[in-house]
C-alpha positions as CSV (number, residue, x, y, z in Angstrom):
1,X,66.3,-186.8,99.9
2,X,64.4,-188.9,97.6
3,X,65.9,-191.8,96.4
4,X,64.9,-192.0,92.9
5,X,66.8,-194.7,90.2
6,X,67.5,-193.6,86.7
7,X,66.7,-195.9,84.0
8,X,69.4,-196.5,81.8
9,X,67.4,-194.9,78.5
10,X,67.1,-192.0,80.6
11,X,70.9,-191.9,81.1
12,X,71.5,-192.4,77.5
13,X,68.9,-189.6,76.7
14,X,71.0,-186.9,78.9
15,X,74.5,-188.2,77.3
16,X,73.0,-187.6,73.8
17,X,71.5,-183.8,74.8
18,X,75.2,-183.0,76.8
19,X,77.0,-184.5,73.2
20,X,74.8,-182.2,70.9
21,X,74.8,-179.2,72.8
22,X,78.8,-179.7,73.2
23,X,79.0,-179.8,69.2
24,X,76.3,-176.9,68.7
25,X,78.7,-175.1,71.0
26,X,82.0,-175.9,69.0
27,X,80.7,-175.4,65.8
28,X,78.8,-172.4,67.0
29,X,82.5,-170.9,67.8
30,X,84.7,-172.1,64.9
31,X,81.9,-171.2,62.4
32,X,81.0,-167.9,64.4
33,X,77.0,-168.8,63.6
34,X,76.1,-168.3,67.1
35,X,72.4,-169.3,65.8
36,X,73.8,-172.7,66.4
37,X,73.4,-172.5,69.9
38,X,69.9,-172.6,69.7
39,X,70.0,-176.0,68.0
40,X,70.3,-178.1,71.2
41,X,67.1,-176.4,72.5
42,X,65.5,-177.2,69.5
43,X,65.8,-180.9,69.5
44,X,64.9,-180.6,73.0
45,X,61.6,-179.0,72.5
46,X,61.0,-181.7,69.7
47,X,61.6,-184.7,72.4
48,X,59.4,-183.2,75.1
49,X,56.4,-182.5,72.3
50,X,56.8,-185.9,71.4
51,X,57.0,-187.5,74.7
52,X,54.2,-185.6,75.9
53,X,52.6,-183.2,74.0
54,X,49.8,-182.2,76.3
55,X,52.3,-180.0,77.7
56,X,53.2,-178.3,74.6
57,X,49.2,-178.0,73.6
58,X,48.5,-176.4,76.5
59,X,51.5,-174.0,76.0
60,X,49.9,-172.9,72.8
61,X,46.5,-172.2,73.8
62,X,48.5,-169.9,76.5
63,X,50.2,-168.3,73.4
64,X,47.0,-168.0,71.3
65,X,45.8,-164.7,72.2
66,X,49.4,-163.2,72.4
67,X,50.7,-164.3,68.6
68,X,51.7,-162.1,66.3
69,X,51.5,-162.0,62.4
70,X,55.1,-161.9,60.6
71,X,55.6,-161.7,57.0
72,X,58.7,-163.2,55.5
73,X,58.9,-162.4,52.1
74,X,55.9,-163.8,50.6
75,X,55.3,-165.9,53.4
76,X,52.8,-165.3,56.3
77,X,53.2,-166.8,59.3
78,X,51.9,-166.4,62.9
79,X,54.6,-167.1,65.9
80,X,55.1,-168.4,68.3
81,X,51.8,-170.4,67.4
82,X,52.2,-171.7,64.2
83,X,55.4,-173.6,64.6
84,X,53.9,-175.1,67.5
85,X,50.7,-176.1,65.3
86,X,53.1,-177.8,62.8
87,X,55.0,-179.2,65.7
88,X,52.4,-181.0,67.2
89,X,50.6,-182.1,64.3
90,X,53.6,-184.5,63.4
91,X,53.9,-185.6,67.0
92,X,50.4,-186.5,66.4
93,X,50.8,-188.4,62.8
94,X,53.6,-190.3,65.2
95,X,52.1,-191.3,67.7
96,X,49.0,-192.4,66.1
97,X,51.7,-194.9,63.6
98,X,52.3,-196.3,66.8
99,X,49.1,-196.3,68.6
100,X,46.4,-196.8,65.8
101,X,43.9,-197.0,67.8
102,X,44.0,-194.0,70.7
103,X,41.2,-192.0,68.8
104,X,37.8,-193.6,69.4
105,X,35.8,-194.8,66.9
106,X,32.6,-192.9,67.8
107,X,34.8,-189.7,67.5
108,X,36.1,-190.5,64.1
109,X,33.0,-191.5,62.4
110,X,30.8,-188.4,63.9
111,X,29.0,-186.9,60.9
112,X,31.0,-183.5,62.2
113,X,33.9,-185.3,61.8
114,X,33.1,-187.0,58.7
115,X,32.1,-183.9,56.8
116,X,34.8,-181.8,57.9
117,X,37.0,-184.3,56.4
118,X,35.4,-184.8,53.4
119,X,35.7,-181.0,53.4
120,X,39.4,-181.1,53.8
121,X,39.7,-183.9,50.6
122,X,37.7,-181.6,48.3
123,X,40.4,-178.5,48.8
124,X,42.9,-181.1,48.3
125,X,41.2,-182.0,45.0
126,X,41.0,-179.0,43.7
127,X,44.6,-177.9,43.6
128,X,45.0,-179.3,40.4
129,X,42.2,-177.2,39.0
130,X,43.5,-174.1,40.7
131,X,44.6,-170.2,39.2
132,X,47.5,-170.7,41.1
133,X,48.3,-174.7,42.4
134,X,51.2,-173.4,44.4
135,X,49.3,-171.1,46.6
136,X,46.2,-173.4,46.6
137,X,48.6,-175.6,47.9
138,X,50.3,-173.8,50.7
139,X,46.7,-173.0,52.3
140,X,45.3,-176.8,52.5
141,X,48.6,-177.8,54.5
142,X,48.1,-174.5,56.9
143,X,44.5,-176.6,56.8
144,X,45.9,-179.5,57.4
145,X,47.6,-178.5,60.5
146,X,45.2,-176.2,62.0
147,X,42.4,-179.7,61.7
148,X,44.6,-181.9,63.0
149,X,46.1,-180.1,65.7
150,X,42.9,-177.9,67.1
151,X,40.8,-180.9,66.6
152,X,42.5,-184.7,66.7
153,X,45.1,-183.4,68.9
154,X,42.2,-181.4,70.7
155,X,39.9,-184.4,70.9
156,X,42.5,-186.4,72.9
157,X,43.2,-183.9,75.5
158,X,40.0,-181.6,76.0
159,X,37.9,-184.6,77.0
160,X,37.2,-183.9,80.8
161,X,36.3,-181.1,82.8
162,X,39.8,-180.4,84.6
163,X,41.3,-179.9,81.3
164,X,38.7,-177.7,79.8
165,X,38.9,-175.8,83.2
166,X,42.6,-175.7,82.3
167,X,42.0,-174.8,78.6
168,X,39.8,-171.8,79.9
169,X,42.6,-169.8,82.3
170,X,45.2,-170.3,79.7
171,X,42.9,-168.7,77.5
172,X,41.7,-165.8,80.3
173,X,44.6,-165.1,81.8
174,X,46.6,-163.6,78.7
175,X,43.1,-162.1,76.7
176,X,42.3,-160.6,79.6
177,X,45.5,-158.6,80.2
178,X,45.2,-158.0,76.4
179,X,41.7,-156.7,77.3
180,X,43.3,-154.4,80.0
181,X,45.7,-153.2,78.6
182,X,44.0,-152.1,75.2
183,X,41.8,-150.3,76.8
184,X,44.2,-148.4,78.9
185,X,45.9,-147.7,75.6
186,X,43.1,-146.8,73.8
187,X,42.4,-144.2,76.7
188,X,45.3,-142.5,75.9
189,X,43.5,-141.6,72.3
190,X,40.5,-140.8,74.1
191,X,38.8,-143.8,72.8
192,X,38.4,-141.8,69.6
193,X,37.0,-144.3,66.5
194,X,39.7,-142.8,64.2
195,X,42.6,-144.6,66.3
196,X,40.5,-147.6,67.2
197,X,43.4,-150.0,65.9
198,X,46.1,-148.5,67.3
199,X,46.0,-149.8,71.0
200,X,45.8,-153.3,70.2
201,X,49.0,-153.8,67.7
202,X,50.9,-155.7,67.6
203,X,48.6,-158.7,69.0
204,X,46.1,-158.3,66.4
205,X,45.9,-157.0,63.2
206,X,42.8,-154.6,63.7
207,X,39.8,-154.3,65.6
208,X,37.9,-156.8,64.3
209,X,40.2,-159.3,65.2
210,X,40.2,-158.1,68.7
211,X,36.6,-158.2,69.1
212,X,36.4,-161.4,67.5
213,X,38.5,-163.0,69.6
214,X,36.9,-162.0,72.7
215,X,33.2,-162.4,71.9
216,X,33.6,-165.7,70.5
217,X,35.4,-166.2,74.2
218,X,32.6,-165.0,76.0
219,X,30.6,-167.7,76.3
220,X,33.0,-169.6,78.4
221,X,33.3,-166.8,81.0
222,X,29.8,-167.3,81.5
223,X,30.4,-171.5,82.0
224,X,33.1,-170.8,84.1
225,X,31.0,-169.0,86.8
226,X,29.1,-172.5,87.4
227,X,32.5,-173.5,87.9
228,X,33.3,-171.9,91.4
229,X,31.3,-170.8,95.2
230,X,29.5,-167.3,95.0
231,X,32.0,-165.3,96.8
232,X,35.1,-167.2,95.7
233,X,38.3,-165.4,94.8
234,X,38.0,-167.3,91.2
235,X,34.1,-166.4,90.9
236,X,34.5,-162.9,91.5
237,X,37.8,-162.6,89.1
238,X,35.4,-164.1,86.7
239,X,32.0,-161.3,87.4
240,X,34.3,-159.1,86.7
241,X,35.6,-160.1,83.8
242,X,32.0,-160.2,82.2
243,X,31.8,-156.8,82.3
244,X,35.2,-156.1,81.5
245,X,34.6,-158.1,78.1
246,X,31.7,-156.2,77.5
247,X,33.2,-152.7,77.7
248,X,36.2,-154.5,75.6
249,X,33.5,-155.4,72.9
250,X,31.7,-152.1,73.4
251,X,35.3,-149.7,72.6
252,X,36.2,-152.4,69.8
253,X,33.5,-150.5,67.6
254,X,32.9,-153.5,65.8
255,X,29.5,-154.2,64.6
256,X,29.5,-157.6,63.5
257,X,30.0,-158.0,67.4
258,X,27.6,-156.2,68.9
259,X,25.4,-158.0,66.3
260,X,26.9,-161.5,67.5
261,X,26.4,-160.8,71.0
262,X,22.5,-160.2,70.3
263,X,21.9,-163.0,68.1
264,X,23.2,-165.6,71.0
265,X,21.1,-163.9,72.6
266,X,18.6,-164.9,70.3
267,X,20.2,-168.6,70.0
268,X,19.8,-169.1,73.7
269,X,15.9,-169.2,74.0
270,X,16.2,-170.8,70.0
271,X,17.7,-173.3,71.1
272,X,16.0,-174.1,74.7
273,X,12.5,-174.0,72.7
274,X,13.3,-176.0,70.0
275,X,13.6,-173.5,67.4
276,X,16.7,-173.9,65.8
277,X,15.8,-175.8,62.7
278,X,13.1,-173.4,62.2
279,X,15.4,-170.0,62.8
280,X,17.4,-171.8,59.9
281,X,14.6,-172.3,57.2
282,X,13.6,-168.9,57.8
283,X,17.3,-167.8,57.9
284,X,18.0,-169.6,54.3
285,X,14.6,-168.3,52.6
286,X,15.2,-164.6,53.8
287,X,18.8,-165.3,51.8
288,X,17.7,-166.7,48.9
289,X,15.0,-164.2,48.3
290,X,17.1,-161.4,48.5
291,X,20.3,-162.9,46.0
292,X,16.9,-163.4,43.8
293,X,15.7,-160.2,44.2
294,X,19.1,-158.2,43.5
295,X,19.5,-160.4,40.8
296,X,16.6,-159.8,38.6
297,X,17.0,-157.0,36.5
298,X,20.2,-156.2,38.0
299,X,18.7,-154.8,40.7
300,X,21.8,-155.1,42.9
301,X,22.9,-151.6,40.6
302,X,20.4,-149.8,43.1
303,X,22.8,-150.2,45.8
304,X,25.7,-148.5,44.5
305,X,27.3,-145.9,46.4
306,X,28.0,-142.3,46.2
307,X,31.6,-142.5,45.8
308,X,32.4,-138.5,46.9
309,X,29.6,-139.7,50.2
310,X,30.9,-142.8,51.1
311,X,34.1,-142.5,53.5
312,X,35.6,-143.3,56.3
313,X,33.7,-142.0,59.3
314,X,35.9,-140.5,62.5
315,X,33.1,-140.6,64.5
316,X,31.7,-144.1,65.7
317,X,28.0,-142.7,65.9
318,X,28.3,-140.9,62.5
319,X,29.9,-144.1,61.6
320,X,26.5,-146.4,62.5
321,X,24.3,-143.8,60.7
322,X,26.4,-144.1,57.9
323,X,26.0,-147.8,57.8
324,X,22.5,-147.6,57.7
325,X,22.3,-145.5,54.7
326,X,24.8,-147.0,52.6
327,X,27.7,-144.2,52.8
328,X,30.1,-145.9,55.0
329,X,33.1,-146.9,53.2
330,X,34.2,-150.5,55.3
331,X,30.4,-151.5,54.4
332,X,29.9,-150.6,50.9
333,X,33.5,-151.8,50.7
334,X,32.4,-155.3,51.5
335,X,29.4,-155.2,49.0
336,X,32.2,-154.1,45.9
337,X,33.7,-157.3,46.7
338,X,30.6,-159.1,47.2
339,X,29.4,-158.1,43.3
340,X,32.6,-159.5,42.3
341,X,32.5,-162.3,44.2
342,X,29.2,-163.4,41.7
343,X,30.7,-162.0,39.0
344,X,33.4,-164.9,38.9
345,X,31.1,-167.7,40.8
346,X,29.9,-167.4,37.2
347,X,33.3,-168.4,35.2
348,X,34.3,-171.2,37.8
349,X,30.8,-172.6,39.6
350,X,32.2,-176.2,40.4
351,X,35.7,-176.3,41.5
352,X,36.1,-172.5,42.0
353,X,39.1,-170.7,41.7
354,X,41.5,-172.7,44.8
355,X,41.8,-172.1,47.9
356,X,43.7,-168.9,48.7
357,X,43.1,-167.6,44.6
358,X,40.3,-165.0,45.5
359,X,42.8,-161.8,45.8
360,X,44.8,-162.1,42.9
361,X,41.6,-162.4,40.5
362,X,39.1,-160.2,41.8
363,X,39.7,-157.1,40.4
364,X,39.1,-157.9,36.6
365,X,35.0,-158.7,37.9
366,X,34.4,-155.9,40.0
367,X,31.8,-153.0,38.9
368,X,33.0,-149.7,39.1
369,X,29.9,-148.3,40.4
370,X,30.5,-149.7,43.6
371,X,34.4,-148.8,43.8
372,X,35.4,-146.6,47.1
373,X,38.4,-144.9,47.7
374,X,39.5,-148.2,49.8
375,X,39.2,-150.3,46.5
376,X,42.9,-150.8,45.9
377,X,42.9,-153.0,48.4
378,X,46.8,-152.6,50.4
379,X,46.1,-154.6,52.7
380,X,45.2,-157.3,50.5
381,X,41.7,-158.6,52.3
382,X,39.8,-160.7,51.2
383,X,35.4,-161.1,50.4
384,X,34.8,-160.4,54.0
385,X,32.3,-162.9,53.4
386,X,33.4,-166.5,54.4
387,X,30.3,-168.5,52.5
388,X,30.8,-166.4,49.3
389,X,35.0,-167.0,49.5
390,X,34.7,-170.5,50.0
391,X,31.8,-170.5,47.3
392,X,34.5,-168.2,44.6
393,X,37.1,-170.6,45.8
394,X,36.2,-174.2,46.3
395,X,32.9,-173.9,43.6
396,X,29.4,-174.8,44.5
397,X,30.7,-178.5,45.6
398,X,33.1,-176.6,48.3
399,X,30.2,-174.5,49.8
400,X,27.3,-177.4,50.0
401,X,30.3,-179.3,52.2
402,X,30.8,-176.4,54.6
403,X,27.0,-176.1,54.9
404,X,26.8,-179.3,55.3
405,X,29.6,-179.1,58.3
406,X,27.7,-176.0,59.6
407,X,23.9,-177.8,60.2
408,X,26.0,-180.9,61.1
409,X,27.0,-178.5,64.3
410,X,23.9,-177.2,65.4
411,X,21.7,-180.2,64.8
412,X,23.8,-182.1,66.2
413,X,24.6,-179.5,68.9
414,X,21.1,-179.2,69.8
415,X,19.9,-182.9,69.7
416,X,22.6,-183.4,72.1
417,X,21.9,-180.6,74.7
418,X,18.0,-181.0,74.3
419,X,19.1,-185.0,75.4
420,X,21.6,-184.1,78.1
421,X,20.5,-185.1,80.9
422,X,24.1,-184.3,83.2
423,X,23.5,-180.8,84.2
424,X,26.9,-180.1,83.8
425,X,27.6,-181.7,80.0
426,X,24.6,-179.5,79.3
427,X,26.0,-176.2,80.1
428,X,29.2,-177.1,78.6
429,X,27.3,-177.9,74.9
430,X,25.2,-174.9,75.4
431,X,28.2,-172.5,75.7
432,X,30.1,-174.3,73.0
433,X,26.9,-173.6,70.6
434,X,26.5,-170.2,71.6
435,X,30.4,-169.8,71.0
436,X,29.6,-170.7,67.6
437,X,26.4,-168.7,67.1
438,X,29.1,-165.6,67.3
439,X,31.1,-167.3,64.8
440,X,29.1,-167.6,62.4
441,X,27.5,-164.2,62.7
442,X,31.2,-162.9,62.3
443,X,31.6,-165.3,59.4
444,X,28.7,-163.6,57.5
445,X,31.3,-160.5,57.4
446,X,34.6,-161.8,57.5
447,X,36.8,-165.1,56.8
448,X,38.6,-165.1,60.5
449,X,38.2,-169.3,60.4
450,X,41.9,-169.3,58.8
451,X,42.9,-167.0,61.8
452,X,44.5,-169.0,64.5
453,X,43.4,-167.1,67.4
454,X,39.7,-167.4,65.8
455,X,40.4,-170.4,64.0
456,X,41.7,-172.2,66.4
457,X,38.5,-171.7,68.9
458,X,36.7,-172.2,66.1
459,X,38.1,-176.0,65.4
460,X,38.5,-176.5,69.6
461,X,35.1,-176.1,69.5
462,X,34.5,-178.4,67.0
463,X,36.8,-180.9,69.1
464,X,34.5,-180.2,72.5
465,X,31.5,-180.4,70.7
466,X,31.8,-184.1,69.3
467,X,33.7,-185.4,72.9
468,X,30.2,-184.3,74.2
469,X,28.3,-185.9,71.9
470,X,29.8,-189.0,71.6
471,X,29.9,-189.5,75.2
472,X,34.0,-188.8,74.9
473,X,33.7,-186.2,77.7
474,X,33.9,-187.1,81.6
475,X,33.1,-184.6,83.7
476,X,35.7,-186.1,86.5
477,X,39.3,-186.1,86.1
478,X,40.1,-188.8,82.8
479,X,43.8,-189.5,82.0
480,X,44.5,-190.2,78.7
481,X,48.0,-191.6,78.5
482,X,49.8,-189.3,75.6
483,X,53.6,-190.3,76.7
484,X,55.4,-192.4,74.1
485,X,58.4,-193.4,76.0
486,X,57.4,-196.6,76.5
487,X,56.0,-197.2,72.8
């Protein structure tokens, strides 16, 4: 037997739990609220994310892929994850009161940082100039908690290669039984377009979420094969699972994916040839010459659908086609709320309509030539367009910021691969760019940055990204003490 001593706190600690969970237990009993029982566990939970929360962040990047959406009342909320986002972010605030200085200065003052921050201040800002303060409200503290807990609390502990090795099978293990087990479902349907967000429920909300998810993962499959001998049980779980993603992506018949996938592709010799900067001017001038273009004369009117053509396709191929002649209803969907999207950028250019205010108003600017049968809107989406919301919702100051934050990334990103010289850190920087190459293509067509399973890789990424550049990142094993009970 091991002959251990007990420290006196520790002592104290246990006679406190046995005390509370004896009164949870009475009370429980005499007031028949058997909910009370739960209470001991509760506080528990709170010690250990306090005394450690490494633990308890690694238990939510296990849970990521495997939240679910619950709507209470008026509220949204994801669990288990976003209890545990709020959870640790105030461990966090408490342990940095007490330990000022445990996030490094280079990390902090990182033009990603910086402008992600300043970011952050401006939606705080405008609350008091929102449509509706209270809901404006409610989404800067969800971004309050997602930043500091995907990214401060992220910085500290993805910093060397075990833990990102760890961070990747929490991550694989769960998605890919997700992965597995969608596709036996969807099987079942006969992997028929009509059902295609059936087999995923109640994980995520719809396809697109699904495909998201796992293309903006797929990068990191690709890393982790560096990780492990040719012939290895690991390596081989992991060629398999690059072809498994694919047919996951393929089925998902989601075409902002299949369209990710090529362009980081395309950002993969960009980036190793120095292009990058360039693939952006050309990117930006292709963009501003067609909002001129539409907008001269009204020209945008030529693209208004035939509303007795343009449905809801049952057949993926028929579905594509569609696409490409303007008759497919998800598409020409996303362009009715595009036009209205400019419509208001008109009434409220600098501070924008809040944060979270772009569903209520949206309605009173659409055009009716450009109304489908989907236009009423039940499930209450929103621009599918995350530039244009945060344009209609945080005014033209709001957008410069997140472009700002956006060619903060990939300069940065690529200065810092393109100087690398550790073969290793290299890799890692590459596949966190490419990550974000998919991002942003799925960005262009959708706002899935205030989605914690996407969100949260999203700001992770963000976290990884600067620990590399900053020279935060140690490609051996680096503790960083995180325990308070000695504080």
């Amino acid at each position: 037997m091991l002959n251990r001593s007990i420290e006196k706190y520790q002592l104290w600690y246990f006679a406190g739990f046995a005390i509370i969970s004896i009164i949870a237990m009475m009370a429980a009993v005499v007031l028949r609220e058997f909910l009370l029982l739960v209470v001991p566990f509760l506080i528990l939970f709170a010690y250990i994310t306090f005394i450690d929360f490494k633990k308890i962040f690694f238990l939510l990047i296990f849970l990521l892929p495997l939240s679910v959406e619950i709507q209470i009342g008026s509220l949204g909320t994801d669990l288990p994850t976003e209890p545990l986002i709020v959870a640790l972010m105030f461990a966090f605030f408490l342990l940095i009161a007490a330990r000022p200085n445990l996030i490094p200065y280079p990390f902090l003052k990182h033009p990603i940082i910086v402008t992600l921050l300043v970011h952050l201040a401006w939606m705080a800002f405008i609350i008091m100039h929102a449509e509706n303060t209270i809901v404006s409200l409610k989404f800067v503290l969800a971004k309050t908690w997602y930043i500091v807990t995907f990214v401060f609390v992220g910085g500290l502990i993805l910093n060397n290669v075990d833990h990102l090795k760890k961070f990747f099978w929490l991550i694989f293990i769960p998605l890919s039984l997700l992965v597995i087990q969608t596709l036996v479902r969807f099987a079942t349907y006969g992997f028929d377009f009509e059902f295609v967000n059936e087999p995923m429920f109640p994980f995520f909300r719809n396809h697109v979420n699904y495909a998201a998810m796992i293309t903006i993962f797929y990068p990191f499959i690709f890393l982790a094969a560096t990780w492990y001998k040719k012939g290895s049980f690991k390596r081989r779980i992991i060629q398999f699972a690059k072809v498994l993603y694919l047919v996951g992506i393929y089925f998902s018949y989601t075409r902002a994916c299949f369209l990710a996938l090529f362009l980081a592709g395309v950002a993969y010799v960009v980036i190793n040839y120095r292009l990058l900067a360039w693939g952006f001017r050309i990117g930006v001038a292709v963009l501003i010459g067609a909002v001129a273009y539409l907008s001269i004369n009204n020209n945008y009117l030529q693209l208004a659908p035939d509303y007795s053509k343009t449905i809801h396709h049952k057949n993926f191929a028929d579905h594509l086609t569609a696409t490409i002649e303007l008759q497919d209803v998800s598409s020409m969907e996303r362009v009715y709320r595009w036009v209205s999207a400019f419509h208001m950028i008109q009434d409220r250019p600098i501070t924008g309509f809040g944060t979270g205010n772009f569903y209520p108003y949206y309605q009173r600017y659409t055009v009716s030539d450009f109304q489908t049968y989907t236009s009423d809107n039940e499930e209450r989406s929103t621009v599918h367009n995350y530039f244009l919301l945060t344009l209609v919702e945080q005014g033209i100051v709001g957008l410069l910021l997140f472009l700002g934050l956006t060619l903060a990334i990939f300069h940065y990103g690529e200065k810092g691969y393109l100087a690398e010289k550790d073969k290793q850190k290299r890799q890692i920087i590459l596949t966190v760019m490419l990550s974000m190459v998919i991002i942003y293509t799925n960005l262009m067509l959708s706002d899935l940055v205030e989605v914690d399973k996407t969100g949260g890789l999203f700001f992770m990424n963000v976290a990884l990204l600067v620990n590399l550049l900053v020279g935060n990142f140690s490609v051996k094993e680096k503790k960083v003490e995180l325990e308070t009970k000695n504080l």
